[in-house]
N, C-alpha and C positions, 0 to 999 in steps of 0.2 A: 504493500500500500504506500509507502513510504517513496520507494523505488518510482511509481507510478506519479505521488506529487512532487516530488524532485523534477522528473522529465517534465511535467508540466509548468512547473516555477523556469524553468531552463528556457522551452521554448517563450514562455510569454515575454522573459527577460530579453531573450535572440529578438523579439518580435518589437520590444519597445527601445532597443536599441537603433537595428536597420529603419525602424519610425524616427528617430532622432538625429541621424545621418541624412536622412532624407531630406529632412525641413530645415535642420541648421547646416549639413556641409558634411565633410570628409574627417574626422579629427575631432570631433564637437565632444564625441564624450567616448574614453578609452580607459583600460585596465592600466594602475598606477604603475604595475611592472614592465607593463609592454616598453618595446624599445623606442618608441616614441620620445617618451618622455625624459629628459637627463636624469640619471641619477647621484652622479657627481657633480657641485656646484659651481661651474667657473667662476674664474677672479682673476683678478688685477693686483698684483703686487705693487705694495705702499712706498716702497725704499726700503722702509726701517723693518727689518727682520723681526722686530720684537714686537713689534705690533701685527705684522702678519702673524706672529703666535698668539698672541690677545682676540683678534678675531675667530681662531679658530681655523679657518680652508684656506691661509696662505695670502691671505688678503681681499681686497675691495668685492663684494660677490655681482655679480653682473644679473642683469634680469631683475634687476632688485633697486629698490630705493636705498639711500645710505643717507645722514645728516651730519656734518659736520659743525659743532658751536663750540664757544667759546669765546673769552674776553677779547678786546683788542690786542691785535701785536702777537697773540698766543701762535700764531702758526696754520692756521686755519687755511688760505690760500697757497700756501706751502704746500699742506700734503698734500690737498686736492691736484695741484699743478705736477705733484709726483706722481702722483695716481695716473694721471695727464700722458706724462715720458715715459712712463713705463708702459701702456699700453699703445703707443706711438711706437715704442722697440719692438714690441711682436707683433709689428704689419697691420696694426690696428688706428679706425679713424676717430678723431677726440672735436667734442665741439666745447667752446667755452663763451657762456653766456654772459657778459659783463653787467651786470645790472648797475652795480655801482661806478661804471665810467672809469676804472681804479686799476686796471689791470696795467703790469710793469712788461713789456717784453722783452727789455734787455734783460730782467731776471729771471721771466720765465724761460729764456735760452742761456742761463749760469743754471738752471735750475736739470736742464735737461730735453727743455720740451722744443720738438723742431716746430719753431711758430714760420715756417714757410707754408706747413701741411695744417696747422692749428685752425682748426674753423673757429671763430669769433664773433658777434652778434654786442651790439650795443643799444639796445631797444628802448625807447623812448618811455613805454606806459608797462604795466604788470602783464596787463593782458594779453601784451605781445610776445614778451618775453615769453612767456606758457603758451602761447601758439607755436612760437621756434621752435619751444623743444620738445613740443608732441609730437609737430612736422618731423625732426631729427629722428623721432624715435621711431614710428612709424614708419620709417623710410628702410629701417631694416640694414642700415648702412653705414652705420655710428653705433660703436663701441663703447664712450662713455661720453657724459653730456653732465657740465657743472654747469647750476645756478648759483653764480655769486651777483649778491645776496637775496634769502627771504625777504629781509628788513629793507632792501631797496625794491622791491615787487609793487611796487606805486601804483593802486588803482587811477585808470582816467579818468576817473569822476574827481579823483583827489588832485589830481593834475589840475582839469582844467576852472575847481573851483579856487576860493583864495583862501590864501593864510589865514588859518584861526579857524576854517571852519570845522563844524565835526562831524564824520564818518565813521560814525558809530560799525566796527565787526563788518565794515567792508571787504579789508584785505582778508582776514577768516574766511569770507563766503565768499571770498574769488581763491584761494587756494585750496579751499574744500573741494568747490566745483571742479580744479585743474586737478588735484589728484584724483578724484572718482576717473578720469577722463584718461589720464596718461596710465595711471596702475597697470590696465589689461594689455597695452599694449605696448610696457615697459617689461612686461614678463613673456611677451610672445619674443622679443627681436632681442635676448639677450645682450642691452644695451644695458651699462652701469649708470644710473642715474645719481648723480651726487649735492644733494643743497646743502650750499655753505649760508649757515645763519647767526644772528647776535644773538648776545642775552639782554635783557631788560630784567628789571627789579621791580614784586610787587610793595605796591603802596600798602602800611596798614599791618605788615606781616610781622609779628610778633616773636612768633614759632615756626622753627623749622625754615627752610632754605626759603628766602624770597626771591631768589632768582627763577625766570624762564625764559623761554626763546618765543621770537615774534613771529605771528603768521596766523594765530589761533594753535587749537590741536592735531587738524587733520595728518600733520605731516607728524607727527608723535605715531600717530598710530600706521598711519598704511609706511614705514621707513622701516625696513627691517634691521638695520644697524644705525645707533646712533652715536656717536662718538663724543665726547666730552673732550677739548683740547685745551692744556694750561702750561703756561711758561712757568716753574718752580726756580728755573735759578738762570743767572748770568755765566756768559763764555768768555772770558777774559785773555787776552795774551802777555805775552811776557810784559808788555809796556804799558797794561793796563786796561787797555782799550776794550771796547766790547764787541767780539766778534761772531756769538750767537747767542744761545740760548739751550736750556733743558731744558724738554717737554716732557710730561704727564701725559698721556690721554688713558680713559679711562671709558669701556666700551658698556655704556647705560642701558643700551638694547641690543638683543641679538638674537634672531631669528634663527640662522644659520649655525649655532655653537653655542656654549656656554656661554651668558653674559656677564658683565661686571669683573671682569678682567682688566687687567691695568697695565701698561707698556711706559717704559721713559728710552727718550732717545737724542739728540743733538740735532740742533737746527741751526744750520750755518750760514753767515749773511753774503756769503759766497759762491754755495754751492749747495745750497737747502739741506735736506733731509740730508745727516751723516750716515753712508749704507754701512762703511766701515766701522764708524762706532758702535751703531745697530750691532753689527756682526760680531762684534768683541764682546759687548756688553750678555746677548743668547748665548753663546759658546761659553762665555764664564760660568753663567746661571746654570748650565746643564753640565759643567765639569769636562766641558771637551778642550779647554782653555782654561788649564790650570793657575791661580793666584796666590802667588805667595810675598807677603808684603809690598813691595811696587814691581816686582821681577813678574810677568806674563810668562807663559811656556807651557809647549803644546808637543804629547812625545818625548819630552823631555830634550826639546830643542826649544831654547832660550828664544822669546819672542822680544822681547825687551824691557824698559825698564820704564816705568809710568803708562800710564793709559795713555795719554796724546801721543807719545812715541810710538805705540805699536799701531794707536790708527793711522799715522803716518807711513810708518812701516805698510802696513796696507793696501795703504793707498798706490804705495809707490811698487808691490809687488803682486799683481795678479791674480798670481796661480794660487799665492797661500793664501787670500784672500777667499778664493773660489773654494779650494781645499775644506777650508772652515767653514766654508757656508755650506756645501753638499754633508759636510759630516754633521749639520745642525739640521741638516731634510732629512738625511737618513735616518737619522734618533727620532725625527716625530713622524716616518714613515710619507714624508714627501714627495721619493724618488721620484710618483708618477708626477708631482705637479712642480717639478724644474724646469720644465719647458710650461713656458710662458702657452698658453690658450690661445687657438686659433682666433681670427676678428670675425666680426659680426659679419653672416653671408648678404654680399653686395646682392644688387639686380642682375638677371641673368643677363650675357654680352652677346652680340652678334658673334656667330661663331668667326671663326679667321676661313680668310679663305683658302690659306695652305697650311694643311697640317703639318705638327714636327716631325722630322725623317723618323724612320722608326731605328731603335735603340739609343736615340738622346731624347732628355725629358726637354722639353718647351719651359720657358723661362716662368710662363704662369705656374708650371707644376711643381718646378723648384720654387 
């Protein structure tokens, strides 16, 4: 009997399926294991090794919202624009939304990022700005897509009315509406979506943290990492001067991994995100990069003597750099995600009209 309502739950199931293919499409609704579906996360690697550990899958995850906040000055445009070069290195295309007018490009190329390839947008009103990078995303052809900033997302009603007047949860209910909008089709085209936004402070608050971030809550909720970013200390050089900064971030939400993980790493007013200090700093924490008073050594081959010497050291050699870094993938079982993640698949091309001789690959397929 049993036998007999099973075959019958099977077919009616087979039958409201192929009904649901039918009226929505190809795709519309499948089994979570089929091969359809990814089941390992892609990402974008950040720079800093030790915050690709704090997230969890090696970094920024693509198909996904991310939010980056924090104080002024904290570093905030920094990672984002790492985020930026690093997916620029693995043949991937980056758009960058300037809302604030603010964007440096002689730093974001110290930083990394080939701004010859950089798509950049300087949008006048919110609204537009959230039309670009639907358009962006949608297009199936773009890898990753920063909003800097929320807090510059300027309704045109606020534009074009005047100073003083009030717009009561305007900007709320145009960022609400923009992620209901972008979500579905920021998870179909494996593009990494990233808003960079301020903090504000509430009025009244007594207890407990008064800060939050501006936009309303929509982007709290549909962002499936949110990153908290903070400057704790100064970089100083021998002469005093100040030549970066330590950063805190501190990962408040996380969809993708355990949350509430915390990373520090150097932020350089020359050369952003320290990979090499990053890569000191994990390799020490996990014993792959022994410390003993100011002496480093790795093997029991003498790395040098103080932290900045060995990131230096580093810097200026390669392979032991690489070395340290694969031994810190292989400890949290990374091997498969050292190679950097394919880009986001373009629109199909007019084929060529003469194909590659046969037994060399064509320059596309390399």
């Amino acid at each position: 009997m049993n036998a007999v309502n099973d075959d019958g739950k099977r077919k009616a199931l087979d039958a409201a399926l192929g009904q649901i293919e039918k009226q929505f499409g190809q795709g519309s609704i499948m089994k979570l294991g089929s091969r359809e579906i990814a089941h390992d996360i892609p990402m974008i690697p950040t720079g800093a090794i030790t915050l690709d550990i704090a997230l969890g899958i090696g970094g920024i995850p693509k198909a996904r919202v991310t939010e980056i906040y924090g104080p002024e000055s904290s570093g905030k445009t920094t990672l984002a624009l790492s985020v930026v070069a690093n997916a620029q290195r693995a043949g991937g295309t980056a758009a960058y939304i300037d809302a604030e007018h603010a964007v440096d490009p002689a730093y974001a190329h110290r930083i990394g990022v080939n701004t010859d390839d950089l798509l950049i947008s300087q949008p006048d009103c919110g609204e537009d700005a959230l039309n670009i990078a639907e358009t962006l995303v949608r297009s199936n052809a773009v890898d990753v897509v920063v909003i800097d900033s929320v807090a510059a997302l300027v309704p045109k009603a606020e534009i074009e009315g005047e100073i003083g007047d009030s717009f009561v949860g305007l900007q709320a209910r145009m960022m609400s509406q923009a992620m209901r909008k972008l979500t579905g089709a920021i998870g179909r085209s494996r593009c990494a979506c990233i808003f960079i936004n301020q903090i504000r402070e509430k009025i009244g608050v007594m207890f407990g943290n008064p800060e939050t971030t501006t936009g309303g809550r929509a982007l709290k909720f549909y962002a499936s990492v949110r990153l908290d970013i903070r400057r704790i200390a100064a970089i100083n050089d021998a002469q005093g001067a100040h030549i970066g900064g330590h950063v805190r971030v501190k990962v408040v939400k996380n969809k993708v991994a355990p949350p509430f993980r915390e990373a520090e790493f150097d932020i350089m007013y020359d050369e952003g995100i320290s990979t090499e200090g990053a890569i000191l700093d994990a390799a020490v924490n996990m014993n792959i990069v022994q410390k003993k008073g100011a002496w480093f050594s790795m093997d029991e081959t003498r790395l040098g003597q103080g932290r900045d010497s060995v990131k230096e050291l580093l810097k200026n050699d390669p392979a032991m750099c690489e070395k340290i870094s694969n031994a810190i993938k292989e400890k949290l079982g990374w091997t498969a995600l050292a190679t950097p993640v394919p880009p986001a698949a373009a629109p199909a091309e007019p084929a060529a009209e003469q194909p590659a001789p046969s037994g060399r690959r064509s320059r596309k397929e390399e």
